[in-house]
C-alpha positions in Angstrom: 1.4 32.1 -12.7 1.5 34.1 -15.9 1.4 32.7 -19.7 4.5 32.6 -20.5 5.2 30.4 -17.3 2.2 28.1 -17.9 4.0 27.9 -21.3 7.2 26.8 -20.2 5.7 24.4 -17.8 3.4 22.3 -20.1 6.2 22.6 -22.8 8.7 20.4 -19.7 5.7 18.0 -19.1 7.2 16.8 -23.6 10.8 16.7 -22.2 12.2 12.7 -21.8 9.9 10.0 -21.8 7.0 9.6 -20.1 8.8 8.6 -16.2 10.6 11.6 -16.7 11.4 13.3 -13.4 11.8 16.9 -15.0 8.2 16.5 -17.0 6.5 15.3 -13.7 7.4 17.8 -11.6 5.8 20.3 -14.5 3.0 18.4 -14.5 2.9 18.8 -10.7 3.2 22.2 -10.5 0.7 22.8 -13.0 -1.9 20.8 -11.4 -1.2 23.0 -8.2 -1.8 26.2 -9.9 -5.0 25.6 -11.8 -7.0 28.0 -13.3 -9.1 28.5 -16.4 -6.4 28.6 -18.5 -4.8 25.6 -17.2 -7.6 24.0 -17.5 -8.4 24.3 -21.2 -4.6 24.2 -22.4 -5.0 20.6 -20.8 -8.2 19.7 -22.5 -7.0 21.3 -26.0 -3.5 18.4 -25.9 -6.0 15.8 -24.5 -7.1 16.4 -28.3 -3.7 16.2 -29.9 -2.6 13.9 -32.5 0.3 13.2 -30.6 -0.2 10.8 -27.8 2.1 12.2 -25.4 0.0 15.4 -25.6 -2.8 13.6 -25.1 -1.5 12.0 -22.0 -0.2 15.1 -20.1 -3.2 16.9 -21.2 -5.0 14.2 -19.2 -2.4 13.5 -16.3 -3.1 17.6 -15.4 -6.7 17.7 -16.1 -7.5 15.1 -13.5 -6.2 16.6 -10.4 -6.3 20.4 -10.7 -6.5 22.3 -7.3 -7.3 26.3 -6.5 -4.2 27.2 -4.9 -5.2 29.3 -1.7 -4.7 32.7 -1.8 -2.6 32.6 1.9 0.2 31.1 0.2 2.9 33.2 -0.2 5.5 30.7 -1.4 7.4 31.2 -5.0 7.0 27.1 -5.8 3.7 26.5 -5.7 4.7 22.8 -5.3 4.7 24.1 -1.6 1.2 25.8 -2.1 -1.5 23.9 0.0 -4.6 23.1 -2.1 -7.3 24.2 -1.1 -9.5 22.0 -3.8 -10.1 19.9 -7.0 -11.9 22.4 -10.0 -13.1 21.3 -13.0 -13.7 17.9 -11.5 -17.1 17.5 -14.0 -15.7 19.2 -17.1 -12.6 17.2 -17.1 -14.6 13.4 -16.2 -16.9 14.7 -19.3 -13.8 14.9 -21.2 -11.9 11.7 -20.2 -14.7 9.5 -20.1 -15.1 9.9 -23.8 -10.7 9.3 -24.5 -11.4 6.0 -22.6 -14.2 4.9 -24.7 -12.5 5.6 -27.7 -8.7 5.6 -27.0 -6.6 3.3 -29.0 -3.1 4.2 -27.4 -1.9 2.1 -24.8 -0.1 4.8 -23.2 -2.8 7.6 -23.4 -5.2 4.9 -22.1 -3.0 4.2 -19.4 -3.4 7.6 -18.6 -6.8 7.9 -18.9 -8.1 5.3 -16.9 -5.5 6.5 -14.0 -7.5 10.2 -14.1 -10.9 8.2 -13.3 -9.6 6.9 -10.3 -8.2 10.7 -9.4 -11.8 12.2 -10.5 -13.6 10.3 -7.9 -16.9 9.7 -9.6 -17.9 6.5 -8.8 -19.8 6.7 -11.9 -16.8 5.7 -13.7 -16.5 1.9 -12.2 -18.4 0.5 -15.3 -16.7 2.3 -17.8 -12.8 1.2 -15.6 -14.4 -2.2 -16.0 -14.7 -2.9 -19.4 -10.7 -2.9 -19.8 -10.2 -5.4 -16.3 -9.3 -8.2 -18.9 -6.8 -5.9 -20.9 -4.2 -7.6 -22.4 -1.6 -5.1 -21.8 -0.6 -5.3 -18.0 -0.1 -1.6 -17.4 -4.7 -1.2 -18.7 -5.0 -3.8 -16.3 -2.2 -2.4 -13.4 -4.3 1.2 -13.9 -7.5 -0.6 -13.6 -6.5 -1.9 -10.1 -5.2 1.8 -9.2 -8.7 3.2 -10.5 -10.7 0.5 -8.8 -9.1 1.1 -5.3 -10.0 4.7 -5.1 -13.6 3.5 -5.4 -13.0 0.4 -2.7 -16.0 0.5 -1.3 -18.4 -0.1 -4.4 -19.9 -3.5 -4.9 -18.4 -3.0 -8.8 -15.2 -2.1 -7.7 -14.7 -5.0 -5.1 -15.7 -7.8 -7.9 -13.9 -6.7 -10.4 -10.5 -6.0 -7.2 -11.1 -9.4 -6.7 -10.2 -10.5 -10.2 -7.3 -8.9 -10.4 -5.6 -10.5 -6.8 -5.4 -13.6 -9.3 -3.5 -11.4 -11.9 -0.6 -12.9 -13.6 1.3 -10.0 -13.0 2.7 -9.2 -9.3 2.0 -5.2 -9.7 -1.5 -5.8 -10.2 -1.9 -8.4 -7.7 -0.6 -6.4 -5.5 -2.0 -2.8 -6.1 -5.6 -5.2 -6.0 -5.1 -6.5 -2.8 -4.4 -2.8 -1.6 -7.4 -1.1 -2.8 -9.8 -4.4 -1.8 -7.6 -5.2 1.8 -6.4 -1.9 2.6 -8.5 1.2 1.2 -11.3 -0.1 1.3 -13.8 -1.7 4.1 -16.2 -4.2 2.4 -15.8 -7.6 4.0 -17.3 -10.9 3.4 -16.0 -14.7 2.8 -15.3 -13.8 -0.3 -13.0 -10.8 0.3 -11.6 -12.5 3.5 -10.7 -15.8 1.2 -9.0 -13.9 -1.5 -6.2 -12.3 0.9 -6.1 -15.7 2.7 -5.0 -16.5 -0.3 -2.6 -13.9 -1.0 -0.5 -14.4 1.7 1.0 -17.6 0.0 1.6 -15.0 -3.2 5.0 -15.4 -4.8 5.0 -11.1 -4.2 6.0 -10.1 -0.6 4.3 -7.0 -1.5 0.9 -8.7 -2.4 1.6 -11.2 0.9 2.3 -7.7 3.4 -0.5 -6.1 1.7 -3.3 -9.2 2.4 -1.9 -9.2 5.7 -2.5 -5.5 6.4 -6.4 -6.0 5.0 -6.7 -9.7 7.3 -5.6 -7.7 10.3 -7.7 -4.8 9.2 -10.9 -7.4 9.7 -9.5 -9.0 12.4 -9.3 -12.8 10.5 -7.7 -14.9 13.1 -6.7 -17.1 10.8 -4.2 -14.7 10.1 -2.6 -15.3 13.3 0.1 -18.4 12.7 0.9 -17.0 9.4 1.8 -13.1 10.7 3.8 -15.2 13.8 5.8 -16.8 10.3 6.0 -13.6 8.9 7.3 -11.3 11.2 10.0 -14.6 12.3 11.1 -14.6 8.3 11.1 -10.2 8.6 13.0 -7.6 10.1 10.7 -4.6 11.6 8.3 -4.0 8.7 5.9 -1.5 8.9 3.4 -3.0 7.1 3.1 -6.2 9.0 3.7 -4.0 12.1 0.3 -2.4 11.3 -1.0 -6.2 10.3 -0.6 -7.5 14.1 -1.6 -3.8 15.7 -5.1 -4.2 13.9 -4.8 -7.8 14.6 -4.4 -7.2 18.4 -6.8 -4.4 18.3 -4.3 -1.7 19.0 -4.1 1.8 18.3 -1.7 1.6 15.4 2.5 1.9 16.3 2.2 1.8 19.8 5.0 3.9 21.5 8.2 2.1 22.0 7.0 -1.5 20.6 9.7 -3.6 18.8 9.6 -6.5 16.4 10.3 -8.7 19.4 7.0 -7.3 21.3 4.5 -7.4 18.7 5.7 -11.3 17.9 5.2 -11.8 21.8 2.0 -10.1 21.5 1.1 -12.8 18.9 2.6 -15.6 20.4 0.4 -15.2 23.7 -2.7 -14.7 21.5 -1.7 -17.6 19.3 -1.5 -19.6 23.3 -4.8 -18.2 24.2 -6.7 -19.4 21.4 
């Protein structure tokens, strides 16, 4: 990718608002073909005095790849990556925007990249904005957190946030602690309990996938409700496989066979 591409492509990533299909897929692209010069174009707008610099300087920073050098194809959102660069220069970069950040937006942003880094050393840092007033801080706090499921930080602070007034959170919480991640303990196994009374179906799937995941029989009458209250849903589908202790989609299985499968567990216990 020459300059005057990289040019036109960070210049799309300004076009619209900050959803925008057309500035995403720049971003994209430019993530996919980092280099050096990538790179510090990215950091130089993570410096801007306009916030929407500063957040698509950030959104490419965090996940730049070296494309390989077999690909032959034209859009290199068809390259194959074959890794993240500048993983410690850009977490030495955004790490200091999220202790000083004042924009919601770029914050947003910022804490979102920590997650993508994968530096656990960042839980602490996610942390200190898990009480955010704004619920999109506290929606990319549960997004950063998950990546990092496993660490004792992270699970406390995922637990929090399945109590969230706001269903996104909820629900991207009970993913990273349920789903991604495989810490168990009362306390883990009570929180999704929990969860699958939510107001969310999203956040009630998603505590059933991680109950299942940890084989809870408890879960057992509930899932039976579920799936009687669903048509074939893949996430409770995977919820009764781990449940059963199945190899996950088993060939052929309908709705109707995984609720028999739960009814003549539900009789043997």
């Amino acid at each position: 990718m020459n300059t005057s591409e990289v040019d036109a492509l960070f210049a799309q990533t300004l076009l619209g608002d900050y959803h925008s299909e057309a500035a995403w897929d720049a971003v994209g692209k430019l993530r996919m073909a980092g280099n050096r010069e990538i790179f510090e174009r990215a950091a130089a707008w993570s410096r801007s005095d306009d916030p929407l610099k500063r957040s698509r300087g950030i959104d490419v920073l965090c996940q730049l790849y070296c494309p390989r050098a077999a690909n032959t194809s034209t859009d290199p959102l068809k390259w194959e990556p074959a890794e993240k660069i500048f993983q410690a220069e850009a977490y030495s970069i955004i790490t200091k925007i999220v202790e000083s950040e004042r924009d919601p937006a770029v914050l947003d942003s910022a804490i979102h990249a920590l997650g993508h880094l994968e530096n656990p050393d960042a839980v602490p840092l996610i942390l200190r904005y898990l009480d955010h007033v704004d619920e999109d801080i506290r929606f990319a706090v549960a997004f950063a957190l998950g990546c990092y499921p496993n660490h004792a930080q992270s699970v406390s602070g995922l637990l929090q946030l399945t109590s969230d007034v706001d269903a996104d959170v909820r629900d991207w919480a009970v993913f990273g602690l349920g789903v991604q991640g495989d810490a168990d303990s009362p306390e883990i196994r009570e929180a999704l309990l929990r969860c699958l009374d939510d107001a969310s179906l999203d956040v009630r799937e998603e505590a059933a996938v991680g109950l299942g995941k940890r084989r809870d029989q408890r879960l057992l009458p509930k899932l039976r409700i579920m799936l009687d209250e669903s048509v074939f849903d893949v996430r409770l589908a995977e919820a009764a496989a781990a449940l059963l202790g199945m190899e996950w989609d088993p060939p052929g299985w309908t709705l109707a066979d995984y609720k028999a499968a739960l009814g003549a567990k539900i009789a043997g216990c």
